[in-house]
C-alpha positions as CSV (number, residue, x, y, z in Angstrom):
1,X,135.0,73.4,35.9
2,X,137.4,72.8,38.7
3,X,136.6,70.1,40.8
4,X,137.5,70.8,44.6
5,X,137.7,68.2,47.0
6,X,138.0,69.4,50.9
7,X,137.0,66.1,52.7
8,X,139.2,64.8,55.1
9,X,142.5,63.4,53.1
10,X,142.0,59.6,54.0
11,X,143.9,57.4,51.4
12,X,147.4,56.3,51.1
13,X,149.5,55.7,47.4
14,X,151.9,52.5,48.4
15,X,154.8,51.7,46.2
16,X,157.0,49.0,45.8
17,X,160.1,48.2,43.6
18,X,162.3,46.1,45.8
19,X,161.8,42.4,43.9
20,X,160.8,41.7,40.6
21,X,157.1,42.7,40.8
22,X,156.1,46.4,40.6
23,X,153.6,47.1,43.2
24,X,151.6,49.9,43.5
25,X,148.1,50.0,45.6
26,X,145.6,52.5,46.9
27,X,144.5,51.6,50.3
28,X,141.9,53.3,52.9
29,X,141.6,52.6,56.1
30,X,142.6,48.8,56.0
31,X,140.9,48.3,52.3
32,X,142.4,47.9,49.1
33,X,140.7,50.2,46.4
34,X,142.5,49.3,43.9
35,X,146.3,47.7,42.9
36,X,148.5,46.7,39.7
37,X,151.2,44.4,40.4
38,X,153.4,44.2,37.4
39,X,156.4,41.9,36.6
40,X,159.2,42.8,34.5
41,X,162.1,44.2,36.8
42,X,164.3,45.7,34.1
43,X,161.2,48.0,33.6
44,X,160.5,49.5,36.5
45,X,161.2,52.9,36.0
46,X,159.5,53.0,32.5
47,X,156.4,51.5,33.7
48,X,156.0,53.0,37.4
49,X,154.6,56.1,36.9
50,X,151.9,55.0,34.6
51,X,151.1,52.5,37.3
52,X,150.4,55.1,39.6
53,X,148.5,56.6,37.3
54,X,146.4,54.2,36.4
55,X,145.5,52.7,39.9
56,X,144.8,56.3,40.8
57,X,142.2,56.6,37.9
58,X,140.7,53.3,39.0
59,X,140.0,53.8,42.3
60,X,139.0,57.8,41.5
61,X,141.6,59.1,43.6
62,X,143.2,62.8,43.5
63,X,146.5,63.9,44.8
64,X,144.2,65.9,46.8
65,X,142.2,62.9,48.7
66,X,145.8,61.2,49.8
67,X,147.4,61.7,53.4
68,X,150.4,60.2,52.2
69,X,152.8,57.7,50.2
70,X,153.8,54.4,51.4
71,X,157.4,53.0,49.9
72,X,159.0,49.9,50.2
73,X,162.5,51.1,50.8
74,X,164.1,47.5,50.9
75,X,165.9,45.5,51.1
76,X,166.1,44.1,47.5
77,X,167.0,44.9,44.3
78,X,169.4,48.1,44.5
79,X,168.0,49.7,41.3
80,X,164.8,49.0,42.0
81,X,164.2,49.7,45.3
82,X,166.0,53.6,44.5
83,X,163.1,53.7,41.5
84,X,160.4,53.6,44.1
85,X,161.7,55.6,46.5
86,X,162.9,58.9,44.3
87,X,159.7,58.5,42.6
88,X,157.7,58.6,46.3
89,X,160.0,61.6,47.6
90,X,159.3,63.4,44.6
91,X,155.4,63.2,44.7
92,X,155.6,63.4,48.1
93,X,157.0,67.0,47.7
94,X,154.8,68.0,44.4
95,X,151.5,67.3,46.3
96,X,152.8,68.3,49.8
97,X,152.1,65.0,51.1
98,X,153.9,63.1,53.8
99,X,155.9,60.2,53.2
100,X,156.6,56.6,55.0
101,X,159.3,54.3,54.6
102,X,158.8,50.7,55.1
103,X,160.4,47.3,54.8
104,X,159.5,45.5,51.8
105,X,160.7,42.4,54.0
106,X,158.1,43.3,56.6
107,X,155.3,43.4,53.3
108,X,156.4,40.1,51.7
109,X,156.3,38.4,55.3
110,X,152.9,40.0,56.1
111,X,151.5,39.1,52.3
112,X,153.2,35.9,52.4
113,X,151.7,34.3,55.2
114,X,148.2,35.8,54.3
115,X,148.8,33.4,51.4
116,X,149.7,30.9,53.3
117,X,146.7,31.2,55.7
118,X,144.3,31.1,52.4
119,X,146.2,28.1,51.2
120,X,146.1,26.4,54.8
121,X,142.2,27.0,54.8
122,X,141.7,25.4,51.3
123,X,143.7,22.1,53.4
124,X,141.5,18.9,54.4
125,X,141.5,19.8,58.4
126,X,143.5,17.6,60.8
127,X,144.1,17.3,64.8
128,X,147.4,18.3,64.1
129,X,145.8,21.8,63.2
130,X,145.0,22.3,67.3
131,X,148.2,24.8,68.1
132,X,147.8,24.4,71.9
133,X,151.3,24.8,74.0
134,X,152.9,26.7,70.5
135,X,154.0,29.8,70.4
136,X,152.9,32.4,67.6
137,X,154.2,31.3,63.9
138,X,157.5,32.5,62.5
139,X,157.1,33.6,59.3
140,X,160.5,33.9,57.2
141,X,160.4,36.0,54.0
142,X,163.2,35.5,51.3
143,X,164.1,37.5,48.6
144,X,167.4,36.2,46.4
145,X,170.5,38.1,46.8
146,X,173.3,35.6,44.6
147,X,175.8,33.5,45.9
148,X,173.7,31.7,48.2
149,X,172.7,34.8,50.0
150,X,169.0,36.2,50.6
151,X,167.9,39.3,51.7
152,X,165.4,38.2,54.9
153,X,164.4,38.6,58.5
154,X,162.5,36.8,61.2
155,X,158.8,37.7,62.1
156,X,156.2,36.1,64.3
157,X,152.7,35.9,62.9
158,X,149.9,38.1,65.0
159,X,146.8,36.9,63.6
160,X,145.4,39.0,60.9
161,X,147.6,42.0,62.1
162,X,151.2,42.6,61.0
163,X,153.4,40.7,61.9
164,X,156.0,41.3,64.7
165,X,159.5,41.7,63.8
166,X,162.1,39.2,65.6
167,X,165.0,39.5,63.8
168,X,166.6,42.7,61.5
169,X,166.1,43.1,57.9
170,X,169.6,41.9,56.2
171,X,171.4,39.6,53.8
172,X,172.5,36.8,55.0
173,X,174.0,33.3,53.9
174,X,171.4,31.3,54.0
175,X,173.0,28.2,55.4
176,X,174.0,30.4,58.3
177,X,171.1,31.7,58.5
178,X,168.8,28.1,59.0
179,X,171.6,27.5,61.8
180,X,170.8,30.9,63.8
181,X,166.8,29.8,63.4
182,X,168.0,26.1,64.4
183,X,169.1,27.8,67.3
184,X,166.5,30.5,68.2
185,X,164.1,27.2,68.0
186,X,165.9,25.4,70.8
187,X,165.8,28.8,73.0
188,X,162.1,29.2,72.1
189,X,161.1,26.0,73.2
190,X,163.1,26.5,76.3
191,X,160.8,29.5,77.0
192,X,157.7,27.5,75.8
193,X,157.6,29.9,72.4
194,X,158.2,27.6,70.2
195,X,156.4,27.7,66.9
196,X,154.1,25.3,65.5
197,X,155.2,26.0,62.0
198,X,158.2,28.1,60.3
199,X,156.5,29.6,57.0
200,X,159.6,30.7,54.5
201,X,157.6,33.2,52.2
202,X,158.7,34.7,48.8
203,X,161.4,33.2,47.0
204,X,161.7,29.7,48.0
205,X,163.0,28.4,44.6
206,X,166.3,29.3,45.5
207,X,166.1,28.7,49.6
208,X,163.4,26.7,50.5
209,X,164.7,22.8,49.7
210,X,164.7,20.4,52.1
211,X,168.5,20.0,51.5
212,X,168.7,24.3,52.1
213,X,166.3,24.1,55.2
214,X,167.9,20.5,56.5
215,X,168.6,21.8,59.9
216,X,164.8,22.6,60.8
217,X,163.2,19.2,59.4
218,X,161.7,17.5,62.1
219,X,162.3,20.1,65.0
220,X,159.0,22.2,63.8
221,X,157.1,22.1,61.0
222,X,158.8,24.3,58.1
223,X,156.3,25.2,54.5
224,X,157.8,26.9,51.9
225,X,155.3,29.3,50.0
226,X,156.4,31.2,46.8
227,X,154.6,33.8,46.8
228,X,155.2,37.3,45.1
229,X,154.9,40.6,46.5
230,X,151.6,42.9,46.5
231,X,151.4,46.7,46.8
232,X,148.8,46.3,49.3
233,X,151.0,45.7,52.4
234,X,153.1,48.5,51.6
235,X,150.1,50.1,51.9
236,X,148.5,48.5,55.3
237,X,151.8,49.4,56.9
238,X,152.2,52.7,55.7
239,X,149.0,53.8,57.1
240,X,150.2,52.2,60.8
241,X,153.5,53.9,60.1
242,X,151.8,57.5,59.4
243,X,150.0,57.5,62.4
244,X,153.5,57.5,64.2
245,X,155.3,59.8,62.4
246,X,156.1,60.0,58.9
247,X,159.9,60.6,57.5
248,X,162.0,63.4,56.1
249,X,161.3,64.0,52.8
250,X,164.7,64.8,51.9
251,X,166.3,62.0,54.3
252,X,164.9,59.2,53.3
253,X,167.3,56.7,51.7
254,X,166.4,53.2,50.1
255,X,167.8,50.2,52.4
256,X,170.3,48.7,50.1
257,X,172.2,46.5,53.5
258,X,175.5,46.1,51.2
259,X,177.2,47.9,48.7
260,X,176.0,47.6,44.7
261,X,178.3,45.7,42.5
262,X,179.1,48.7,41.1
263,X,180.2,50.4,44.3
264,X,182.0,47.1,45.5
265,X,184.0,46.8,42.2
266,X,184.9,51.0,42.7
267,X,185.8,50.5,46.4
268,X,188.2,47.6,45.4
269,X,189.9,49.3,42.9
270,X,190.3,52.3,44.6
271,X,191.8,50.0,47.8
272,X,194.5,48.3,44.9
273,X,195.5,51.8,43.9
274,X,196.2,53.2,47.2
275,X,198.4,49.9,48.0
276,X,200.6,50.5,44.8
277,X,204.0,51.6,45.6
């Protein structure tokens, strides 16, 4: 018996292969129905489409009840982040679905500071907690690129709501990087902005010591949180970003910010060969 379903397509399929962790959620309408979050990077694109699979069967969902796929396009891992996004092109098409591209920063900064709000709460309260004549949070999310580089941007907590972003997506040097927010803080307070606390989210084994964060100590009150990344805000801001617009099937490209190894290696050769005599 085939079974028909012609209600109104409400749920979204989110995807995310940027870090280490495999994400993959089914949200409606602000809720979480149901989510794997796998680690194991190196076996990402064995283990994705089961994933899907099986969060789908969970939470009874049919290609035919979605409005659309969610994917972190990056910046992160290069092979990753490409896993995740052929894969969401390509059921995009098969089911005739639309398709929206998000940051996987913007996801680790929203789920990281959700964290951090849980993990504040479970805190013995203190006057210091009062944040009258501070501006919104700045929330900071990290994700290793080598050679003292992460991939990470600036956001601004808004309550429960995505965050705003302040700064691009990008890799940076990360003791360039704690200079620039040194000085956005000075201009902040100038314009009576400035935060109460600076919450570096994601991973802050590498980048969030006091001797790597030295700079901000004492101007604002800086918490690293590890945290690791959850399909689910993929998911919350895919279904924001569908209801602007969703992206080209065919022209959506993972954000990789630099060249892969790979590519780097090939372009240098190719510069040595052309400079031979």
């Amino acid at each position: 018996m085939m079974n028909l379903n012609n209600g109104p397509r409400k749920r979204l399929l989110a995807l995310d292969t940027a870090t280490a962790i495999l994400g993959v959620a089914v949200t409606e309408d602000g809720r979480v129905l149901n989510e794997i979050n796998a680690s194991g990077e190196r076996n990402h694109s064995v283990h994705l489409l089961p994933i899907i699979e099986q969060v789908m069967q969970a939470s009874g969902t049919e290609a035919s009840m979605l409005k659309g796929i969610a994917v972190g396009v990056g910046p992160g891992s290069y092979t990753g982040t490409r896993i995740a996004v052929s894969a969401a092109k390509t059921l995009a098409w098969a089911w005739k679905v639309p398709v929206a591209g998000v940051s996987s920063l913007h996801a680790l900064a929203w789920g990281g500071y959700a964290a951090a709000q849980e993990q504040l709460a479970a805190e013995p309260a203190s006057a210091a907690a009062e944040a009258g004549g501070f501006g919104p949070d700045w929330i900071v999310p990290l994700i290793d690129a080598r050679r003292g580089q992460a991939y990470t941007g600036l956001f601004a907590a808004d309550g429960s709501d995505a965050p705003q972003q302040l700064e691009p997506d990008a890799i940076r040097l990360m003791a360039d990087w704690v200079e620039h927010l040194a000085g956005r803080l000075i201009q902040a307070e100038a314009e009576g902005g400035k935060p109460r606390t600076v919450w570096f989210v994601g991973e802050t084994a590498q980048h969030g010591s006091d001797a790597a964060l030295e700079p901000l100590l004492g101007e604002v009150e800086v918490r690293p949180v590890p945290y690791e990344l959850e399909g689910r805000w993929a998911g919350f801001l895919g279904e924001a970003r569908l209801l602007a617009g969703s992206d080209d099937i065919h022209g959506l490209i993972p954000n990789y910010t630099q060249l892969s190894e790979a590519e780097a290696n090939l372009r240098r050769s190719r510069e040595g060969s052309t400079g031979r005599v």
